[in-house]
MARBA-3410 file (N, C-alpha, C, O; in Angstrom, 1 decimal):
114
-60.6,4.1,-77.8,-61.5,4.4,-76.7,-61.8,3.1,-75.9,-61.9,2.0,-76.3 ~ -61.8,3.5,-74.6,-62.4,2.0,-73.7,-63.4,1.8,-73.2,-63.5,2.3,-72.0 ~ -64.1,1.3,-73.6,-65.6,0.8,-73.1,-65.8,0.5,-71.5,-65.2,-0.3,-70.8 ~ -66.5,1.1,-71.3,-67.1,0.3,-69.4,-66.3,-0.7,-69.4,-65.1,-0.7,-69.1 ~ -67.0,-1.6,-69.8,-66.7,-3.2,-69.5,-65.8,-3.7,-69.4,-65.6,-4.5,-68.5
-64.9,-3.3,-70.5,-63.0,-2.8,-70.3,-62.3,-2.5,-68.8,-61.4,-3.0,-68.1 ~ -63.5,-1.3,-68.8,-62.6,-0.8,-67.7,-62.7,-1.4,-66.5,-61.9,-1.2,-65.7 ~ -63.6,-2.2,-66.4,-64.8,-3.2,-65.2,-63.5,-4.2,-65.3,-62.7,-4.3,-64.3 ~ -63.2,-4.8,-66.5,-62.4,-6.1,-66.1,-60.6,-5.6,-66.1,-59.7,-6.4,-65.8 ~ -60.5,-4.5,-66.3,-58.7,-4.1,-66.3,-59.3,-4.1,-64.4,-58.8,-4.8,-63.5
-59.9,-3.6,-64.3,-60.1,-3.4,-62.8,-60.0,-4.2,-62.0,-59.3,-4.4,-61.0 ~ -61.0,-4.8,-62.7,-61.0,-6.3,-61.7,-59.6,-7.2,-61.6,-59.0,-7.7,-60.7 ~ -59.4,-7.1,-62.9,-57.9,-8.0,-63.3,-56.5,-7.6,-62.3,-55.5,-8.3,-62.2 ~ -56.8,-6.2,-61.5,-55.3,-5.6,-61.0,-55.8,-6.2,-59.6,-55.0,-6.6,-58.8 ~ -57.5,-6.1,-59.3,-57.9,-6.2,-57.8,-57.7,-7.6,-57.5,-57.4,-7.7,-56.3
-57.8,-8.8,-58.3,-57.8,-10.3,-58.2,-56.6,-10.6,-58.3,-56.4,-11.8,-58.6 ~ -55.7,-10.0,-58.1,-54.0,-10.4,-57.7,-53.9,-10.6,-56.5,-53.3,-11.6,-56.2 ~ -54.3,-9.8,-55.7,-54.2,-9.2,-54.7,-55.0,-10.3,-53.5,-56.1,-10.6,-53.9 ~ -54.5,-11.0,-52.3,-55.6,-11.7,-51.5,-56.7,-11.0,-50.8,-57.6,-11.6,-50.3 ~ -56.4,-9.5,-50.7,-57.5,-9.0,-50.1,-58.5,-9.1,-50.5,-59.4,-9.5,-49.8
-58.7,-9.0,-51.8,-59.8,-8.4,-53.5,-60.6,-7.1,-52.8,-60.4,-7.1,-51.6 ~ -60.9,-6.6,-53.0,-62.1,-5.4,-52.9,-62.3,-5.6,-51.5,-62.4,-6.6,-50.8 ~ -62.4,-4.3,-51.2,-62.7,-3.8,-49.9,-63.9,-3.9,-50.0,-64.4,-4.2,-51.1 ~ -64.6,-3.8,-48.7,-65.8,-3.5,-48.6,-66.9,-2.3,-49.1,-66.6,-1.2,-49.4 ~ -68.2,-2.8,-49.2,-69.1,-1.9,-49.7,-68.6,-0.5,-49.8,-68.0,0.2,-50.7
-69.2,-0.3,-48.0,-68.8,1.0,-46.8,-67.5,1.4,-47.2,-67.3,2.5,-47.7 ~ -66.2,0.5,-46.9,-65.0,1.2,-47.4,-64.6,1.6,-48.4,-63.6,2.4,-48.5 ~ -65.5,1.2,-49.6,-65.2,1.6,-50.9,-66.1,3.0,-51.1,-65.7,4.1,-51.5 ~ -67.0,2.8,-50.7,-68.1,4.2,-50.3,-66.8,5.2,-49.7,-66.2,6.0,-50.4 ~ -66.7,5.1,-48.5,-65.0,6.1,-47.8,-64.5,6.7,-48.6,-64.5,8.0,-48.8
-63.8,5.4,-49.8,-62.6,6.1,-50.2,-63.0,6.8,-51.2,-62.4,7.9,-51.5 ~ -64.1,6.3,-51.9,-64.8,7.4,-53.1,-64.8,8.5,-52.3,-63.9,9.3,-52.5 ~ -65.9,8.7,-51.3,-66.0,10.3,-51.1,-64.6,10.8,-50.8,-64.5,11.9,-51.1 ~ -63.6,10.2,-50.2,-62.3,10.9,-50.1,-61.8,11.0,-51.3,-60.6,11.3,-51.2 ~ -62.0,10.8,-52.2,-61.3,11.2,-53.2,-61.9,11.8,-54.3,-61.3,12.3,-55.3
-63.2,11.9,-54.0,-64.6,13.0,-54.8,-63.7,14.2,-54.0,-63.0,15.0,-54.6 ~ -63.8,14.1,-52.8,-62.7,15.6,-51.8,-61.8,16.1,-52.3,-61.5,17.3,-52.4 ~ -61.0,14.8,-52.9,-59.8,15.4,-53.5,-59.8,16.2,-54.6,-59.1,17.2,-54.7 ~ -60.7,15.8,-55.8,-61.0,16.3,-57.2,-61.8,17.9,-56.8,-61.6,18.9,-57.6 ~ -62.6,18.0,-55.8,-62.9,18.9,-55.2,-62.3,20.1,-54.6,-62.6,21.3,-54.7
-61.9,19.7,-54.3,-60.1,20.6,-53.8,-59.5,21.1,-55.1,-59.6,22.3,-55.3 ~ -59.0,20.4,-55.9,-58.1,20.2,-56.6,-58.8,21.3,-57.9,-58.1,22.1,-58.6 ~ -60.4,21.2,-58.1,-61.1,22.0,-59.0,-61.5,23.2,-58.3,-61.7,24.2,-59.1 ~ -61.8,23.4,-56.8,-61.3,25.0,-56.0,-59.9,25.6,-56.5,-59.7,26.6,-57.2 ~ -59.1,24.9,-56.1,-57.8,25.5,-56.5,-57.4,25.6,-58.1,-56.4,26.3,-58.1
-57.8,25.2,-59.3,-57.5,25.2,-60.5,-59.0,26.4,-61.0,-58.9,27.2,-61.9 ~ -60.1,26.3,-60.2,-61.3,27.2,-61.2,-62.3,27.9,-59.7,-63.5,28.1,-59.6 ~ -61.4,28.1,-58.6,-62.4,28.8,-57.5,-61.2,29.5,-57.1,-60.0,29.5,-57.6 ~ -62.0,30.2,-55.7,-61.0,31.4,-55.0,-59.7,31.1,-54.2,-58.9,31.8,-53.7 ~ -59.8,29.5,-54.1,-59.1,29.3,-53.2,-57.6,28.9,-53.1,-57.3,27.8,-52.8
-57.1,29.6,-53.3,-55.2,29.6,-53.8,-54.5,28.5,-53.2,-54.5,28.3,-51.9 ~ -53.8,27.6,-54.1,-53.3,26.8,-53.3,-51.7,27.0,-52.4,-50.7,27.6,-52.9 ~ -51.6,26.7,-51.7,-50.3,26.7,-50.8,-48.6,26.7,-51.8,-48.2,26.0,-52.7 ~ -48.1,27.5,-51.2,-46.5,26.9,-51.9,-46.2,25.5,-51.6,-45.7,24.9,-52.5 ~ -46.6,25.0,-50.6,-46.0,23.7,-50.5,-46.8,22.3,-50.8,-46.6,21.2,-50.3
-47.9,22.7,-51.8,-48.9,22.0,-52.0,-48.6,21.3,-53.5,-48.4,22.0,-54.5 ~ -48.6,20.1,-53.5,-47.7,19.5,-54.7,-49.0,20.2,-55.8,-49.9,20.9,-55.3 ~ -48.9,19.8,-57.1,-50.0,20.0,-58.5,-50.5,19.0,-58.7,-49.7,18.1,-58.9 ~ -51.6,18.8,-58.7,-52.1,17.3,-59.1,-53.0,17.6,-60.1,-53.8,18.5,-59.9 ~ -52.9,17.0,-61.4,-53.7,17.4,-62.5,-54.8,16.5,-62.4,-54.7,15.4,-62.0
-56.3,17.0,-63.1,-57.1,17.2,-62.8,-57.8,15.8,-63.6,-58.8,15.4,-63.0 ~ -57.5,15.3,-64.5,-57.6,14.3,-65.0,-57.1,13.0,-64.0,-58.0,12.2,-63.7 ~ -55.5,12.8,-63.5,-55.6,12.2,-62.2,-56.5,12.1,-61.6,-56.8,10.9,-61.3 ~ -57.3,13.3,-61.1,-58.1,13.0,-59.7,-59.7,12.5,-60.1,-60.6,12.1,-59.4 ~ -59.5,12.8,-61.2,-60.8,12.3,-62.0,-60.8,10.8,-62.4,-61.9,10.2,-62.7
-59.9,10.5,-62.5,-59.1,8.9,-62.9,-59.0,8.2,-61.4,-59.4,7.0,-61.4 ~ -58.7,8.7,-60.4,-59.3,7.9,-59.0,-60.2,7.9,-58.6,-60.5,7.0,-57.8 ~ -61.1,8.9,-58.8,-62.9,8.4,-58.8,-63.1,7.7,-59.7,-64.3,7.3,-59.6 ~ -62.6,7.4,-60.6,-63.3,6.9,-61.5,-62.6,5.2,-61.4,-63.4,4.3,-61.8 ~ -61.5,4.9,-60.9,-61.0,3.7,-60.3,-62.1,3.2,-58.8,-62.3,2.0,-58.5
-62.4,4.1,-58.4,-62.4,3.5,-57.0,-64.7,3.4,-57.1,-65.3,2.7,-56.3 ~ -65.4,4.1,-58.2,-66.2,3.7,-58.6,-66.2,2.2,-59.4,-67.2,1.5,-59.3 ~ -65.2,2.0,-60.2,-65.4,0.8,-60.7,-65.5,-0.5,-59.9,-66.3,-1.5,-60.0 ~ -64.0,-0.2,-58.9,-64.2,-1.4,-57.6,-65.6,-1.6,-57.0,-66.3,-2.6,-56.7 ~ -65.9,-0.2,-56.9,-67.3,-0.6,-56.1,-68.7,-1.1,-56.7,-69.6,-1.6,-56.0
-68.7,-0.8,-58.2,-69.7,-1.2,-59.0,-69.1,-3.1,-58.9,-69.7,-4.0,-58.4 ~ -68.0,-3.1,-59.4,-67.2,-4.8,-59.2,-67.2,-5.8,-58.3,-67.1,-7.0,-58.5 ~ -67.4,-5.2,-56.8,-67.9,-5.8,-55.6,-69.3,-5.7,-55.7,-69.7,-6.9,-55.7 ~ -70.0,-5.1,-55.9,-71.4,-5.4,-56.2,-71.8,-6.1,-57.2,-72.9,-6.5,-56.9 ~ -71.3,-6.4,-58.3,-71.6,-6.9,-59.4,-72.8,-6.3,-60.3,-73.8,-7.0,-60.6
-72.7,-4.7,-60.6,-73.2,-4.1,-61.2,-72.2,-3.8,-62.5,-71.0,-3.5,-62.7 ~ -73.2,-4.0,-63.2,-72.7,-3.6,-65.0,-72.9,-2.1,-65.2,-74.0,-1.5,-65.4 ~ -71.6,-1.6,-65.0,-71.1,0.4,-65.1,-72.6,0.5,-66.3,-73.6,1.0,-66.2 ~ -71.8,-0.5,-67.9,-72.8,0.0,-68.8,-74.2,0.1,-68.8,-75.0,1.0,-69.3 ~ -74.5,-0.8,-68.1,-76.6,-0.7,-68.1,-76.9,0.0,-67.2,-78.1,0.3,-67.1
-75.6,0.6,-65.8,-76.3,1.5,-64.8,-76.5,2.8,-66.0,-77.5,3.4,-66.3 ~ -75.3,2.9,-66.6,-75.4,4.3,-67.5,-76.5,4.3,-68.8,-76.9,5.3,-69.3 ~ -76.8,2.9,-69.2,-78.1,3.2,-70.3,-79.1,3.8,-69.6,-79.8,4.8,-69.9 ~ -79.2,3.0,-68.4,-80.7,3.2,-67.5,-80.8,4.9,-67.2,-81.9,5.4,-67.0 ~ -79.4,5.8,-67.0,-79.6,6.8,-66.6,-79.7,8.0,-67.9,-80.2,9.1,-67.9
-79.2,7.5,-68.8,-79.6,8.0,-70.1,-80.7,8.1,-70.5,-81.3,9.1,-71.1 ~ -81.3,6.7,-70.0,-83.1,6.7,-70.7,-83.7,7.7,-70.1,-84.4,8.4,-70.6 ~ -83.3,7.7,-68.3,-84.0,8.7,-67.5,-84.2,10.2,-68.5,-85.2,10.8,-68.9 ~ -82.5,10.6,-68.7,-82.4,12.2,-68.6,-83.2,12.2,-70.3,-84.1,13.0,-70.4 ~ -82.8,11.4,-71.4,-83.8,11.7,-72.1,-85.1,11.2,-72.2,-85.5,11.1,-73.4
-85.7,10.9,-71.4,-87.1,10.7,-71.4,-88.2,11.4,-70.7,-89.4,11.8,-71.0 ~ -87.3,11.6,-69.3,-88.3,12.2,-68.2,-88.0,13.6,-68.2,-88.8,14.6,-68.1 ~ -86.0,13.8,-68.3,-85.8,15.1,-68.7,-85.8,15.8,-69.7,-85.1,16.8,-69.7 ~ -86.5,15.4,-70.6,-86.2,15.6,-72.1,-86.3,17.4,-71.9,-85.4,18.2,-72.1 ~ -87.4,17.8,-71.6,-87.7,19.2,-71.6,-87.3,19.7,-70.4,-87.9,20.9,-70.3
-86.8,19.6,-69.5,-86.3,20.0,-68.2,-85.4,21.6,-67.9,-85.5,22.5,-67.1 ~ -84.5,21.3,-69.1,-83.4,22.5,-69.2,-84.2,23.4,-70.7,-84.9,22.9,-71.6 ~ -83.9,24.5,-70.5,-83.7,25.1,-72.0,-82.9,24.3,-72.8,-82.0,23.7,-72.4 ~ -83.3,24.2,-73.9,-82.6,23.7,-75.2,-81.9,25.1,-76.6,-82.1,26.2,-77.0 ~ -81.1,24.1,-76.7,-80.1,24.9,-77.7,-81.9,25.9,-78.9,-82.1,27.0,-79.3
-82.4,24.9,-78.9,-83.9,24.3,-80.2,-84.7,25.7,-79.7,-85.6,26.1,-80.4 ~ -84.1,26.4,-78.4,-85.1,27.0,-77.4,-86.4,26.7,-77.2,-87.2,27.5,-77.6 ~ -86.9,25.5,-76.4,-87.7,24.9,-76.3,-87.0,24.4,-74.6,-86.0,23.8,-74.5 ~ -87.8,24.9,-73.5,-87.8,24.8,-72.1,-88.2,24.2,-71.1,-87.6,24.0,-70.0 ~ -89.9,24.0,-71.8,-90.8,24.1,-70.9,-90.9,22.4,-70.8,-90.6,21.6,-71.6
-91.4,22.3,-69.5,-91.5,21.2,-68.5,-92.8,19.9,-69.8,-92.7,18.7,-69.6 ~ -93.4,20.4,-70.5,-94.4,19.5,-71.6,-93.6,19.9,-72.9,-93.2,21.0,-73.5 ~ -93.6,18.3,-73.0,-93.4,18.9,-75.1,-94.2,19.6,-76.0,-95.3,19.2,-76.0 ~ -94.0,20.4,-76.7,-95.0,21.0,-77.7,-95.4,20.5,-78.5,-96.1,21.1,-79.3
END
């Protein structure tokens, strides 16, 4: 298994070859949502109505989940945000504030704990 931080520095390690390094904020912002589009598409056509073309190559779905998930890390990397403590911090949220938000397996629903 690979940890955030792993994945933060394989990241960084392929972008620091390169003399460009990391695009910008904004441009990194772009290419995520164009490629949020793509996984988007790609999950219409694999689990919605929307049939793909004969002439439309197959892109598996893990792929396209694997370039948001590249092109979020660059952008966490130019920022110099740690992937891991954005994701503790949003953990603490959903179990603390959401703890009762959804139905529970426990069936226990409601917006106060019992």
């Amino acid at each position: 298994m690979t940890d955030l931080n792993e994945m933060q520095k394989r990241v960084d390690d392929y972008i620091s070859q390169f003399k460009a390094g990391y695009f910008s904020p904004l441009g990194q912002l772009a290419r995520l949502t164009e490629e949020v589009g793509e996984l988007a598409r790609e999950i219409n056509h694999t689990h919605g109505e929307k049939q793909k073309k004969s002439t439309e190559d197959d892109k598996a779905l893990e792929e396209e989940l694997g370039d948001v998930l590249f092109v979020l890390i660059s952008l966490a990397n130019s920022l110099d945000i740690d992937l891991s403590e954005s994701f503790n911090l949003t953990m603490d949220k959903f179990t603390t504030r959401d703890h009762f938000r959804f139905e529970r397996v426990d069936g226990h629903h409601s917006t106060e704990p019992n």
